[in-house]
N, C-alpha and C positions, 0 to 999 in steps of 0.2 A: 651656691653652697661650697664654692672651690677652696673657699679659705679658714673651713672649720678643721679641727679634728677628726677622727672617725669617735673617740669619746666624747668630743661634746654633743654629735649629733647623735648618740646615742639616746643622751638627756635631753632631746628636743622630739623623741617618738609620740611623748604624751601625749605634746601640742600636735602633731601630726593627727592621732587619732580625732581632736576635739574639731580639727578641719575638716577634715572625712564627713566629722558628722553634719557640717554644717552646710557641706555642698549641696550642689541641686543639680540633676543631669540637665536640667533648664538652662534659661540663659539664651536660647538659640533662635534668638531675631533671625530672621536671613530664612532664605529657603536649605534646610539642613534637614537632612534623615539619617535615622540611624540606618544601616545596615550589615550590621555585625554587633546583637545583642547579647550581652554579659559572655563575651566570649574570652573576654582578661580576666580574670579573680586574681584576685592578688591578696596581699597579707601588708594588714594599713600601716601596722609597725614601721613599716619599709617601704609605703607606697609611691612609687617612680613610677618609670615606664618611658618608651620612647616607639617611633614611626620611622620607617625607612621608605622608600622609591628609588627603584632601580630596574631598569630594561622589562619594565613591564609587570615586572613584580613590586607587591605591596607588604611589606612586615612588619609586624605590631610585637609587642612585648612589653609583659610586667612581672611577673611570678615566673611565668610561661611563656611561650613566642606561638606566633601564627605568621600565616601569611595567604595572599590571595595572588593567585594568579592572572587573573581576567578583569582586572582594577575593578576588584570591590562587588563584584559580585556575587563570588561563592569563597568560601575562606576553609581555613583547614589546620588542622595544631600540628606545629613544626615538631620533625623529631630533635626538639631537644632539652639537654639533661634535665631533671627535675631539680629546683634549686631549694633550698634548704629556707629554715621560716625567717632569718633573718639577712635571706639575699635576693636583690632584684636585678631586672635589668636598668642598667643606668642609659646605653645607646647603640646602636644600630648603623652597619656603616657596610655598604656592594660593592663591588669594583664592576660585576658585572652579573649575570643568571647564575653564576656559578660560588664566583673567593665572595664571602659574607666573614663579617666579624661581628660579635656583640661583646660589651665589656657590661659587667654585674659590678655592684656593689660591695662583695665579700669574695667573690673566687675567683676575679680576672679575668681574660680575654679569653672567648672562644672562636674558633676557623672555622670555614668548611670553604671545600674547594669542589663537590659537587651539588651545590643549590640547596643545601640544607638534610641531605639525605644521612650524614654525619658532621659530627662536630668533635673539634680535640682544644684540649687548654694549651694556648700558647705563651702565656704568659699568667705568671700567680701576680701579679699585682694590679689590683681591684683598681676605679678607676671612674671617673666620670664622662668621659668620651674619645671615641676611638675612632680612625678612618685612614683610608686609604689614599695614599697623594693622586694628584690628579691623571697624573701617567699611570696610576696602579702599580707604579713597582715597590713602594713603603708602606708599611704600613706607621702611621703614628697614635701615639694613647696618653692623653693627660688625665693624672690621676692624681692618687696619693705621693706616689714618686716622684712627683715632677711632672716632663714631658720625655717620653723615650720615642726612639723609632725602632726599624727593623726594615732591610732591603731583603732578605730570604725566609718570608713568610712566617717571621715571629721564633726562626730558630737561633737566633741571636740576637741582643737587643744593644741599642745606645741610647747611656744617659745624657740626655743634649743639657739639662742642669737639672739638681734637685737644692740644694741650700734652703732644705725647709719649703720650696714651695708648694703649693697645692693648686693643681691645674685644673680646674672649671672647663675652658672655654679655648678651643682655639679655628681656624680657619685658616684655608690656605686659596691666597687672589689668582685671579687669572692669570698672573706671570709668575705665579710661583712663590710668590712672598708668603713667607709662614708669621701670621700674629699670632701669640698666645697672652691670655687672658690670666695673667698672676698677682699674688701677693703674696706676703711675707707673711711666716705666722711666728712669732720668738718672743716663748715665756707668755703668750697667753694676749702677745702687746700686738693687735692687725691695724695694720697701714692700710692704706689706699691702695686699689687695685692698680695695674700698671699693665701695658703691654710692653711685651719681649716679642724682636723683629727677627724673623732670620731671610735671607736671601740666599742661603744657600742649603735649602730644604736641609734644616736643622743643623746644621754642623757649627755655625759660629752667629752669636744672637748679639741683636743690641736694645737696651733698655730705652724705654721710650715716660721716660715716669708721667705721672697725666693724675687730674682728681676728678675721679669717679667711685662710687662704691663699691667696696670688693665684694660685696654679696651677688655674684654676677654670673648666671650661669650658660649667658651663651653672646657670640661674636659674628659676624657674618660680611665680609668683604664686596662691595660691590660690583658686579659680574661685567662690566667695563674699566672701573677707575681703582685701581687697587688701592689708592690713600684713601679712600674711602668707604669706613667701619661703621658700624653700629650693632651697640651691645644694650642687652634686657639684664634690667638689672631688676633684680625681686625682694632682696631687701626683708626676708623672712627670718632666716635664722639671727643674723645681725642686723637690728634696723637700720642701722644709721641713722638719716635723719626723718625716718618713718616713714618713708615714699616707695614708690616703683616708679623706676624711672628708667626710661631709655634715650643712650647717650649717643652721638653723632659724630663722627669726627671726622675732617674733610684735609689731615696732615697727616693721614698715617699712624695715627694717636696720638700724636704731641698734643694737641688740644681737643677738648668734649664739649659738645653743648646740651643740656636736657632739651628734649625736644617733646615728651610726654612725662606726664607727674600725675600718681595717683597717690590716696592713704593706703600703705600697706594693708591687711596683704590682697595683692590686687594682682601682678604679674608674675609668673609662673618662672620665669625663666628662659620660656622656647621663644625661640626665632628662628625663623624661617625665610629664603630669599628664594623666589619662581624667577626671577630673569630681569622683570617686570614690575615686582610686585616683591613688599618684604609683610612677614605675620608675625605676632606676636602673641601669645595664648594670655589665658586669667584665670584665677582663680574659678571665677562664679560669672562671668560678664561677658563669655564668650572669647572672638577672636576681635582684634585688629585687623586693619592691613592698611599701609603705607605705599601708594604709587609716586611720592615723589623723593623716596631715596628718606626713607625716613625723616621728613619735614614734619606734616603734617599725617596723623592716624585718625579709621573712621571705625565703629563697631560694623561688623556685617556678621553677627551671630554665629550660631555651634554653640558646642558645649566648654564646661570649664574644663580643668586639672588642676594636680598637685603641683605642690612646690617640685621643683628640680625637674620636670615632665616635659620631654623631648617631643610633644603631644602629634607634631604634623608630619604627613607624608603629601606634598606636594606634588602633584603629575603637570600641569602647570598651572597660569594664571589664574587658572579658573575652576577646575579639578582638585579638588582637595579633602584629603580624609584627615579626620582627626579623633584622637582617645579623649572620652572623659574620665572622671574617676572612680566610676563606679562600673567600670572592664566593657563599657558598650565602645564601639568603632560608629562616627559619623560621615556623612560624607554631603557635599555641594557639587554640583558641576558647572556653577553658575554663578562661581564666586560670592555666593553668600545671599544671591538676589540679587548683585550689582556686580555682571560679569563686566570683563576687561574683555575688547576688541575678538579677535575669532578664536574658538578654541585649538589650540591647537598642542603636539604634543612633542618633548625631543625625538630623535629618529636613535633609534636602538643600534650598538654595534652587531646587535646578532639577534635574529627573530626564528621562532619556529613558529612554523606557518598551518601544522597541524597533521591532521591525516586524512587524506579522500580518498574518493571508492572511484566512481566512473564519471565524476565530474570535477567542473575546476573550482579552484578557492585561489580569490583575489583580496590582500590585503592594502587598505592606503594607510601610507603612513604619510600624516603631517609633522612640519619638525621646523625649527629655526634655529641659526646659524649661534654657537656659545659666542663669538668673535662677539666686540665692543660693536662693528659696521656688520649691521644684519649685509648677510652673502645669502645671494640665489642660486638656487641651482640649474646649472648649464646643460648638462651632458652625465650619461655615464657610459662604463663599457664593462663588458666582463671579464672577471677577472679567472675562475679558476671555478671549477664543478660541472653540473649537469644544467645549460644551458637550454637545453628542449625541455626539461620538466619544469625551472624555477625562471623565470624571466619578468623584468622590466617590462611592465606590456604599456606603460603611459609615465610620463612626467612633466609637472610646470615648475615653476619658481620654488614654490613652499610644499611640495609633496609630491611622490610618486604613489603608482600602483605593483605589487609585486602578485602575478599569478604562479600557483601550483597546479599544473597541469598532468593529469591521468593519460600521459603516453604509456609508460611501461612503470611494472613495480617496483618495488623495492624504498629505501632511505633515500630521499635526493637533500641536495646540498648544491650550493652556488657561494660565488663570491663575486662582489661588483662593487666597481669603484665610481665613485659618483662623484663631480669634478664642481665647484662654484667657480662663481664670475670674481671674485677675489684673488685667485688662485691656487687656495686650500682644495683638500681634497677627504673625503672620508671613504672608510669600509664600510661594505654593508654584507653580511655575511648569513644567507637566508638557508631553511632546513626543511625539511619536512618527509613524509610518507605517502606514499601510495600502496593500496593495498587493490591489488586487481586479481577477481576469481576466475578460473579457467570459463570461457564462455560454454555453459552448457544449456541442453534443455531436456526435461527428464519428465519423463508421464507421472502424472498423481499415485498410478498404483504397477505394480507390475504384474496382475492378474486380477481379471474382472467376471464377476458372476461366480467365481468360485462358490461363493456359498449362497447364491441362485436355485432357487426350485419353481418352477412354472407349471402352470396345467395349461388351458388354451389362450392365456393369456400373452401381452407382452409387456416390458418392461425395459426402461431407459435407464444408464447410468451416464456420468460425465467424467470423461480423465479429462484432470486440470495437467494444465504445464506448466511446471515451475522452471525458472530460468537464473543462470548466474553469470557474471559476467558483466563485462562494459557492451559487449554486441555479440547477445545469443542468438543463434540462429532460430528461422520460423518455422513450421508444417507448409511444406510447400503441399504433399498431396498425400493420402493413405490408399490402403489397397487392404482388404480382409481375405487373408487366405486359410486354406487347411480342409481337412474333410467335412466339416456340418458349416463351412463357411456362408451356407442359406441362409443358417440361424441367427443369423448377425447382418446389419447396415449400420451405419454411422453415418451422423448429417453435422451438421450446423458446424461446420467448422470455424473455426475464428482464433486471434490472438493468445486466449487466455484456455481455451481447452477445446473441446472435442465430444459430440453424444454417442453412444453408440447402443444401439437397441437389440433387444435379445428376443425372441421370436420364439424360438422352439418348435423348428418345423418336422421334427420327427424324436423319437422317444429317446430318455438315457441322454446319456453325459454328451454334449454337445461339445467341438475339439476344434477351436479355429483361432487363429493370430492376428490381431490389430498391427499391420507393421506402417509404421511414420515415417514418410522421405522429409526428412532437412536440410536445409538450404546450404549447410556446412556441406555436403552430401557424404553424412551420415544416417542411418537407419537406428530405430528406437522400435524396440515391440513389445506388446500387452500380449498378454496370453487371455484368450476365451476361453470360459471351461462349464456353460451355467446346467441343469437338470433340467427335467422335460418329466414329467409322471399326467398320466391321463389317466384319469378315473373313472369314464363312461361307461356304459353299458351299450354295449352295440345295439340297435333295433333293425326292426326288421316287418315290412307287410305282408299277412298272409291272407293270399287269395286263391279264386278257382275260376275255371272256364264253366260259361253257360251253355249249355246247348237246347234251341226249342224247335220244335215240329211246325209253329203256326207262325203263318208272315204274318206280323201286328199284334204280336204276343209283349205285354210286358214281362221283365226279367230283372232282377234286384242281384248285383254285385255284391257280394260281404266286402265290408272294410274291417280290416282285423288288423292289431298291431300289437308285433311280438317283441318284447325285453323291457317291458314299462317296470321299473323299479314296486311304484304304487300305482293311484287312480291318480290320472294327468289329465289336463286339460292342455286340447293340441289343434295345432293345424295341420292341414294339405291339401294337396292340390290337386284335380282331377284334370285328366286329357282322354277326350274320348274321338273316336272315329268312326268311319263306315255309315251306313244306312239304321240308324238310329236315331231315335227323338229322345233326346234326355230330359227326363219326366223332372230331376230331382234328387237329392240326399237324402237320406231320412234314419233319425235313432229309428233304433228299434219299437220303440213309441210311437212313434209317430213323428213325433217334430224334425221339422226341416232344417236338416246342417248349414246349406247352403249359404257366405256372408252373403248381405243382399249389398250389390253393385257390384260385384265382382266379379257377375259372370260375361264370358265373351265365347264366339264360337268355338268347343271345342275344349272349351277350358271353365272349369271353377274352382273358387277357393272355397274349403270346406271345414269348419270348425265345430269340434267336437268335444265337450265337456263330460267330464269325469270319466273319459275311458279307460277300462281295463285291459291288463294284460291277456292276450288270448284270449279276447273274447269279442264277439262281433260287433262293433261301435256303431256300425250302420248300414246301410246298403246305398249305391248307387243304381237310380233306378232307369228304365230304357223302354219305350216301344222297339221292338226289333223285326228290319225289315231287311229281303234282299236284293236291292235294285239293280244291284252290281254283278250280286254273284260274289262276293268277297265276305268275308269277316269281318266281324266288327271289330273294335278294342277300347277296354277302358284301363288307363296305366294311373299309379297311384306315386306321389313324389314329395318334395318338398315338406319333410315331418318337420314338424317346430314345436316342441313342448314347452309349452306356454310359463307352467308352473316345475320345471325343473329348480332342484336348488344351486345348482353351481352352472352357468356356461358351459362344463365342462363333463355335467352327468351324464350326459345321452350320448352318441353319434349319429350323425344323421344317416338313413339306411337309404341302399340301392331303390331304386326305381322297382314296382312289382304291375307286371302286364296283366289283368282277366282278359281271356280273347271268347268274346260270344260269336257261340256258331247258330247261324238263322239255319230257314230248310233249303235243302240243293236238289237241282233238277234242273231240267233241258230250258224249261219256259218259266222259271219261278222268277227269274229278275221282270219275265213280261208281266207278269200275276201281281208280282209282288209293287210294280209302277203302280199297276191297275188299283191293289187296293190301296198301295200307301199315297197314289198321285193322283189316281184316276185317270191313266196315262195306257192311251193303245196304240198298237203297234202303227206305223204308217206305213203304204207300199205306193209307189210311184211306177207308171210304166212310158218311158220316153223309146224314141221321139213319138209323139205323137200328133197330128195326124204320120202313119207313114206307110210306106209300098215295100215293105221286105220285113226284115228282123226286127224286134225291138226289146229293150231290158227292162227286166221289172227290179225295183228296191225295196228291202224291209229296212227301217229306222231299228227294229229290233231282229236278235236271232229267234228265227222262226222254228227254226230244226226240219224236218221232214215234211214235206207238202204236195199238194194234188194239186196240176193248173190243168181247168178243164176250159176246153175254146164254146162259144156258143155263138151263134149266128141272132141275125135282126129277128126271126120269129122265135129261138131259144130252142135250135136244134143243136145239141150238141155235138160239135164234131171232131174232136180229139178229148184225151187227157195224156197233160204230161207229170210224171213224178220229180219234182225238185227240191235241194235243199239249199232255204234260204239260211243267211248269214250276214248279220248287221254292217248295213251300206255296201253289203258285195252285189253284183247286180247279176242277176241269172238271163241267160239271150233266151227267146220262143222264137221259132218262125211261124209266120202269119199263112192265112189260106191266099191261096192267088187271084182268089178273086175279091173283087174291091167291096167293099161296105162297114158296116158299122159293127164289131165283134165287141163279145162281152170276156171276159176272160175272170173265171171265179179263183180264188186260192183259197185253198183248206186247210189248216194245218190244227192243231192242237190247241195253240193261243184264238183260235173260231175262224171265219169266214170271208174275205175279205174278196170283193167284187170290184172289175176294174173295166173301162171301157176305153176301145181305142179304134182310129179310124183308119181305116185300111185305104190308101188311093190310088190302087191301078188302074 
C-alpha cells in the first residue's frame, strides 16, 4: 500500500470492512493452535497490525500492543498509548529486551528504552515500517515522507529523499546494503515500483528501476547473498494486473521474476525470512513458506490477515506465531506439520535466567551462526561479573548450558565471551537472582498446653518445625526442664516435629520448658504451662477389731465404705492372715461376694453391687483359732468403682487392717492345735537306753509340770517340778540302780507317760 495517498486509502475503508466480513479465522491446514484468543480488538476502519521477535520476547499489535515473554505462553497488554479510532499499528521493530519502536498509521513513531514499561513519540510522521539497522545504532522509518533515519534515538532526523515517494517496504542485507521498496506518485499518475540502493546506510541511494507492482508492501534480503531479494506484492488497493504476486530477483533488483501468481486478493503483504526458510501470509488460505530462496511456495496452514498485515513473529524455522484478523494470536512449533531439520533458536545478546531460592536453574540455549558459512562454537571464557553464581557449566557446536547457582544472595550478572571456529566471536551477557533466607528453625508454637485443663488423664500435642533457609539446622536432642518437669515427656522425635505429652502429675498450673539443642548450636524453647483439676471424692474403709472368747468361733468383719458419692458397684481385695479358716464374703443377705476363681491363699477378690455410703456392704467371714498365740488380720485394699462416672471421681483409699483377737493363755495354742488340728503335744526322752542323766522334749510349751519317776512295779520314787518349753529340753537324773523306769509328766495340756532304760 506504499504508493497510495493517505486520501485515497481513506476511500478504500469500505472495502476494508466488506473483507473483514468475509474472512475466516479458518484456513489453518497444518498443525496450528491458537494461543492468545481475541487478545487484539481492533477497529476494521483501520485494520493492520504487525508481529515482532526479539531476545525472547514476542510483540503483537493492532489497536493495542501486547506481548509475551515466555514465547507464547502467557501474554500481557503492553503499557502503551491508547490510540484513537482512526489509528493503528502499522509495524514493530527491537534492537534488543529493551530500545523497541512501533510506527502507527496516523501519530508516528513510538520508543521505549526500558522493554515497554514507557513509551515517548519520536517522530510525528506516520509511516509504514520502522527498524533498527543491524548494529542498533539508527534507527530507520519509511513512510509518508519518504525514508528518514536518525543515529541519536529519533532526536534528530535525516531525509535520505522524499520527491513524492511513499515508502512501503525496505530491508537492510547482511553487509549493510539498504533496499527500499518505492514509487512515484505525481498527479494521481503511479509508475512501477522500483528499488533505491544505498551502501552507505542511507546517505547516498542509487536507483535500480525494475517492473514489478508497486502495490508492494514488504522486501526481504537474503541472510547469505545480499543481491538477492524477494518482495510480496498484494495488489489490493491498486490491482494491477489483478494478481498477487511475489517477485525474485537474484541482481540486486535490476531484474524480477514472478515466482508465485494468485487472483487478487489473495496476499497480504507480510514476508517473512527465518534464516532457512521465507513466509508469506493471505488473505484467507493461510501461510506459505519457501525453503528454496523463494523458487518454489507450499501451503502449511494458520490463519489469514488483512491487507497491509505484518502478521509473523518468527523464533525460527519452525516456531512460529502469527495474527489473524479477527485479534486471536496463533502459533506452530512444527513448522506447520512439515518441520525443517532441528529446532532450534538464535542465542540472545543478554538472557535473564530468572530467580532461585536454594537450588540451581540451568538454561540451554540453542543457536546458529547469522554468517552466510554456519560457524561452531569452539570455546568460551569469562568475561566480567559473578563467575561462581552464573557459569557455563557445558558446551558443543550448536549450544551451551548456562546454570544459576544459589551460593550467595543477591542480583548476579556475568558476561562471557563465546569464541567460533570461524574466528568471530560473540557476547553473551547472562543475569539473574537469588534469594536465600537466613537458615532457621522455629517450633510450631511458642507455648503449649496453655489452655490445657486435664483431670487424671493424659494428652499429646505435636510442635512442628518450620524451617527457612538453603540448610536449616536439625533437633539434634531436647531436655524438659523447670519445676513440674514430671508433668511432661516428649517422644518420637523426627525431621518434621516433636510429641510431647502432658501428664498432670500433681494439681494447678503445671510450669516446665521444652528446650531444643540445634545442630547450628543454638537453643529454641516452648514453654509448658497446662492445668491439672481433680474432681474425686476421696474414699476411705471403715472397719473394727474382733475379739472372741472361744477357739473355733466364727467372726464376720464389716466391710464399710466411706465417701461413695451414690449406690456404686465396686471391687476389692481381701488379705487375710494367722490361724484362721476363711469361711467366705457375704452381703448382708446372704449372697456370697467372693469372684469365683479368684481366690488364692490368703487373698480374694471381692465384688460388691449396689453399696452404700457408710453402710455395711458385707462381712468377711473367719473360723478363728490360736495355734500360734498371735493375732489374726484381715486388711482391705484395692477399691475400684466399677460404676463411677468420670476415671477421675473417686480416689483410691489407703489400705484398712480388722486385727481379730482369738483367746490367750499359757496352753491355748496347745488346745487350740487339739481342736482346730487334732494335734497333741509330743515329748521325747533321749538318750535312751542310758546309765546317768537324760533330757526330755515337748514339741509344745507345756508351762509348769510334775516329773514323777516310778520303778518296774510302779513305786514311785521321786517327783520333780519342771517347766517345759517348746523343743528346750529339760535334764532328770536317773536312780542308780539299773532297770526299766517309767517317768509320768503332768501338766495342764494332760498326761504324758515316758519310758526309759536305765543300764548300770
Amino acid at each position: 500500500m506504499g504508493i497510495l495517498s493517505r486520501t485515497s486509502l481513506w476511500r478504500a475503508s469500505c472495502a476494508v470492512l466488506v473483507v473483514l466480513l468475509t474472512l475466516a479465522a479458518g484456513g489453518a491446514r497444518g498443525q496450528w493452535k491458537i494461543v492468545a484468543p481475541n487478545i487484539l480488538p481492533h477497529n476494521a476502519m483501520t485494520a493492520k497490525g504487525a508481529m515482532h521477535y526479539k531476545d525472547g520476547i514476542i510483540w503483537a499489535g493492532c489497536n493495542t500492543l501486547v506481548f509475551s515473554p515466555d514465547s507464547g505462553k502467557t501474554w500481557h497488554q503492553a503499557n502503551f498509548p491508547t490510540l484513537d479510532t482512526f489509528d493503528a499499528i502499522e509495524d514493530i521493530n527491537f534492537a534488543d529486551r529493551r530500545r523497541g519502536l512501533v510506527i502507527t498509521w496516523d501519530s508516528g513513531v513510538y520508543y521505549t528504552n526500558d522493554g515497554g514499561q514507557n513509551w515517548k513519540v519520536i517522530s510525528r510522521n506516520p509511516g509504514c515500517i520502522v527498524s533498527f539497522s543491524r548494529d542498533s545504532r539508527k534507527i530507520f522509518i519509511g513512510g509518508w515522507a519518504g525514508f528518514q533515519w536518525s543515529s541519536d534515538s529519533g532526536a534528530t532526523w535525516v531525509d535520505s529523499f522524499t520527491n513524492d515517494e511513499n515508502i512501503a517496504a525496505f530491508t537492510e542485507a547482511l553487509n549493510g546494503t539498504l533496499f527500499v521498496s518505492t514509487a512515484l506518485d505525481n498527479s494521481s499518475v503511479i509508475r512501477n515500483g522500483y528499488i533505491a540502493v544505498s551502501r552507505d546506510s542511507g546517505r547516498t541511494w542509487q536507483d535500480e528501476p525494475s517492473g514489478y507492482d508497486c502495490d508492494s508492501y514488504s522486501v526481504t534480503a537474503d541472510s547469505c547473498d545480499a543481491s538477492h531479494l524477494v518482495i510480496a506484492n498484494e495488489n489490493y488497493a491498486l490491482t494491477g494486473d489483478g494478481k498477487s504476486k511475489i517477485y525474485v530477483s537474484s541482481d540486486g533488483g535490476a531484474t524480477w521474476d514472478v515466482t508465485f501468481s494468485h487472483p487478487i486478493d489473495y496476499l497480504v503483504g507480510s514476508l517473512v525470512n527465518s534464516g532457512n526458510a521465507l513466509y508469506a501470509g493471505t488473505t484467507d488460505d493461510g501461510v506459505l513458506r519457501s525453503t528454496d530462496k523463494g523458487q518454489t511456495w507450499d501451503h502449511i496452514g494458520g490463519p489469514g490477515c488483512n491487507f497491509d498485515c505484518r502478521q509473523f513473529a518468527v523464533i525460527n524455522d519452525n516456531l512460529i506465531f502469527s495474527m489473524d484478523s479477527f485479534g486471536n494470536i496463533w502459533e506452530t512449533d512444527n513448522g506447520g506439520g512439515d518441520p525443517l531439520g532441528p529446532l532450534i533458536s538464535e542465542l540472545p545478546s543478554s538472557y535473564d535466567l530468572g530467580t532461585i531460592y536454594c537450588d540451581s536453574l540451568s538454561h540451554e540455549f540453542s543457536f546458529v551462526s547469522t554468517a552466510c558459512r554456519a560457524s561452531r562454537l569452539v570455546g568460551w571464557q569469562w568475561r566480567e561479573g559473578d563467575s561462581s553464581s552464573i557459569r557455563i557449566s557445558k558446551f558443543n557446536p550448536t549450544s551451551l548450558i548456562v546454570t544459576l547457582r544459589a551460593d550467595k544472595a543477591g542480583n548476579k550478572s556475568a558476561q562471557y565471551l563465546l569464541y567460533f571456529d570461524n574466528g568471530s566471536l560473540d557476547t553473551l551477557t547472562l543475569s539473574g537472582n537469588v534469594i536465600k533466607d537466613p537458615n532457621t528453625l522455629m517450633p510450631s508454637v511458642s507455648s503449649l498446653f496453655s489452655t490445657d485443663t486435664i483431670l487424671c488423664d493424659t494428652i499429646t500435642r505435636t510442635v512442628s518445625f518450620s524451617r527457612t533457609g538453603c540448610s536449616p539446622p536439625a533437633v539434634l536432642r531436647y531436655v524438659i526442664l523447670g519445676p513440674d518437669s514430671s508433668s511432661y515427656s516428649a517422644s518420637n522425635l523426627n525431621y518434621n516435629g516433636l510429641d510431647v505429652n502432658f501428664y498432670g502429675a500433681s494439681l494447678t498450673i503445671q510450669d516446665a520448658n521444652l528446650v531444643l539443642a540445634l545442630s547450628d548450636g543454638s537453643f529454641d524453647t516452648v514453654i509448658l504451662g497446662g492445668f491439672v483439676r481433680v474432681f474425686h471424692s476421696p474414699l476411705g474403709f471403715l472397719t473394727s477389731d474382733i475379739h472372741t472368747d472361744t477357739l473355733g468361733a466364727s467372726v464376720r468383719v464389716p466391710i464399710t465404705i466411706h465417701g461413695l458419692e451414690r449406690s456404686e458397684n465396686v471391687n476389692l481385695v481381701l488379705h487375710y492372715d494367722g490361724s484362721v479358716n476363711y469361711l467366705g464374703s457375704f452381703s448382708p443377705s446372704g449372697m456370697k461376694l467372693d469372684v469365683s476363681g479368684s481366690e488364692s491363699p490368703g487373698r480374694s477378690l471381692i465384688q460388691i453391687l449396689a453399696a452404700n455410703n457408710d453402710s455395711v456392704a458385707g462381712y468377711a467371714e473367719f473360723n478363728v483359732f490360736s495355734d500360734s498365740g498371735e493375732n489374726a488380720h484381715a486388711t482391705f485394699d484395692s477399691l475400684d468403682i466399677l460404676t463411677a462416672a468420670t476415671p477421675c471421681e473417686y480416689s483410691e483409699p489407703p489400705s484398712a487392717t480388722s486385727t481379730i483377737f482369738p483367746p490367750k493363755g499359757c496352753n491355748i495354742p496347745i488346745l487350740s492345735k487339739l481342736i482346730h488340728l487334732g494335734e497333741m503335744p509330743l515329748l521325747s526322752v533321749r538318750p535312751n537306753p542310758a546309765n546317768g542323766n537324760v533330757w526330755i522334749t515337748s514339741s509344745e510349751d507345756l508351762g509348769a509340770a510334775t516329773v514323777t519317776e516310778y520303778d518296774v512295779l510302779g513305786t514311785a520314787l521321786r517327783e520333780v517340778q519342771c517347766d517345759f518349753r517348746n523343743s528346750v529340753a529339760v535334764e532328770l537324773r536317773l536312780p542308780s540302780a539299773g532297770g526299766v523306769y517309767t517317768l509320768l509328766v503332768k501338766s495342764a495340756m494332760g498326761t504324758f507317760p515316758l519310758r526309759v532304760v536305765c543300764a548300770r
